[in-house]
C-alpha positions in Angstrom: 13.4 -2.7 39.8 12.7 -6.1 38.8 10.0 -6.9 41.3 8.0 -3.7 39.7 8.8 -4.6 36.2 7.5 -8.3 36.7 4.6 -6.9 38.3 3.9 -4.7 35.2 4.2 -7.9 33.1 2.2 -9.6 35.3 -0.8 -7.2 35.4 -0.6 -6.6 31.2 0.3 -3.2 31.6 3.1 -3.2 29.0 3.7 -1.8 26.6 0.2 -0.5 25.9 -1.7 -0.6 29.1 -4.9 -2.3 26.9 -5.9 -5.5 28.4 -6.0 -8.7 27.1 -6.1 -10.6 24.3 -8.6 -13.0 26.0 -10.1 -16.0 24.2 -13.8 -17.6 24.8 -16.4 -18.6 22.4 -17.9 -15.1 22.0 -20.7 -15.7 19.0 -21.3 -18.9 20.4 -20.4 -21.3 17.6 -18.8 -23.9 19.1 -15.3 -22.4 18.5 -12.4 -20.7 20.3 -12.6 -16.9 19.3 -9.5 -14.7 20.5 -10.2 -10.8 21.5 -7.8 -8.3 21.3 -7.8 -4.9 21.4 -5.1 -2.6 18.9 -4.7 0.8 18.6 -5.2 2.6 15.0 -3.9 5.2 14.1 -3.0 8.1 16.8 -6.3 7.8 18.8 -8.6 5.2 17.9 -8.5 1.1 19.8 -10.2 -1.0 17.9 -11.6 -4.9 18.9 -10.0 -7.2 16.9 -12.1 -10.5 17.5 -10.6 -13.5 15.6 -13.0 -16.2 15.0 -12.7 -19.7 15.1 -15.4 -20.0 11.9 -13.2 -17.6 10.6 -9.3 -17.0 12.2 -8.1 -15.5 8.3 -10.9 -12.6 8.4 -10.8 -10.9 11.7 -14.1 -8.6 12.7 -13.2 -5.2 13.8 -15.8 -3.0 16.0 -14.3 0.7 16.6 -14.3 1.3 20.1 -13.1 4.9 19.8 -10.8 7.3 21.5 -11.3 5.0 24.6 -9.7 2.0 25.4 -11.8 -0.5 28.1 -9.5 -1.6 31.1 -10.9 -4.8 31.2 -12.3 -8.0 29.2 -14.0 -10.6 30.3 -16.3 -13.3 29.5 -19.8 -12.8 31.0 -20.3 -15.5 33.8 -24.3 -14.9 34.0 -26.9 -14.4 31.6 -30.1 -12.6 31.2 -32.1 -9.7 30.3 -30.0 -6.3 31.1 -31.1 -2.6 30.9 -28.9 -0.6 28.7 -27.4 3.0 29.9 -29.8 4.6 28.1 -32.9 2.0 28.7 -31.7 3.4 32.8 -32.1 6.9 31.8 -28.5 7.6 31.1 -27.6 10.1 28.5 -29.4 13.0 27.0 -33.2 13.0 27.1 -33.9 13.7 23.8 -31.9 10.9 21.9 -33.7 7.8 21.2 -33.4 5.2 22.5 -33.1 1.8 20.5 -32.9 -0.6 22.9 -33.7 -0.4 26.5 -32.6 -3.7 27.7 -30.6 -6.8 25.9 -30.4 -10.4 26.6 -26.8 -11.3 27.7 -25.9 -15.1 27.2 -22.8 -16.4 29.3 -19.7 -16.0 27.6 -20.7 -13.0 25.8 -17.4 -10.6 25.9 -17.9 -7.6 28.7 -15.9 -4.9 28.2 -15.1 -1.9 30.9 -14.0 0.9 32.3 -12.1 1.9 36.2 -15.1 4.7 36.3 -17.9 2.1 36.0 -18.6 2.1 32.1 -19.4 -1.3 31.0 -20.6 -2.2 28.0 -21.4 -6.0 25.9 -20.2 -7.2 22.9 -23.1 -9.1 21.0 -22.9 -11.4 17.9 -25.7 -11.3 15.9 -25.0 -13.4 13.5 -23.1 -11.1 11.0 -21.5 -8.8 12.9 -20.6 -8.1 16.8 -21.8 -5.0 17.9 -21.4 -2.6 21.7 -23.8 -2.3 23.6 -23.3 0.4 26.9 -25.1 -1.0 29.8 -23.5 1.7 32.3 -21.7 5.0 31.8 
């Protein structure tokens, strides 16, 4: 019993099962930023990202009934197609954006089933982008 409940520690799968909080310099200023993600209310997760420009005024971005199962900082950047830039979703929504420029250390968020999406700063605000689904 206490070999499975140090391993449920271990993995970060207590109490909540959400991953994280993770820290990295996700807007790119120079500064530590810690990610975390809550749940609100019955239903809703929302990232919390503390920023080190700003630790007294977290930025909150909904993420929905869905919580990822994973955070990471992205290793690689580049130009990436978004899921709906690959075709993904329904045909006669627009389509914003069809690709976006991931720089390293941008936050990643995903999903056991393959969904991955990015977290961008853009200055003001962080916003999610879905690259898979």
């Amino acid at each position: 019993m206490i070999t499975l409940l140090a391993l449920l520690l271990a993995t970060n799968l207590l109490p909540t099962g959400l991953p994280g909080p993770i820290s990295g310099d996700f807007d790119h200023d120079g500064k530590v930023d810690t990610a975390t993600i809550v749940r609100e209310g019955r239903d809703v997760y929302v990232l919390r990202v503390a920023r080190g420009a700003a630790p007294g005024a977290p930025v909150r971005l909904s993420l929905g009934l869905n919580p990822p199962d994973f955070m990471v900082p992205a290793k690689k950047g580049g130009s990436v197609a978004t899921a709906c830039g690959k075709g993904v979703g329904a045909k006669s929504a627009p389509c914003p954006r069809t690709s976006v420029q991931v720089t390293r250390g941008d936050l990643l968020l995903g999903a056991s089933e393959a969904s991955q999406s990015v977290i961008l700063w853009d200055g003001q605000a962080f916003r999610q982008e879905w690259l898979t689904d």
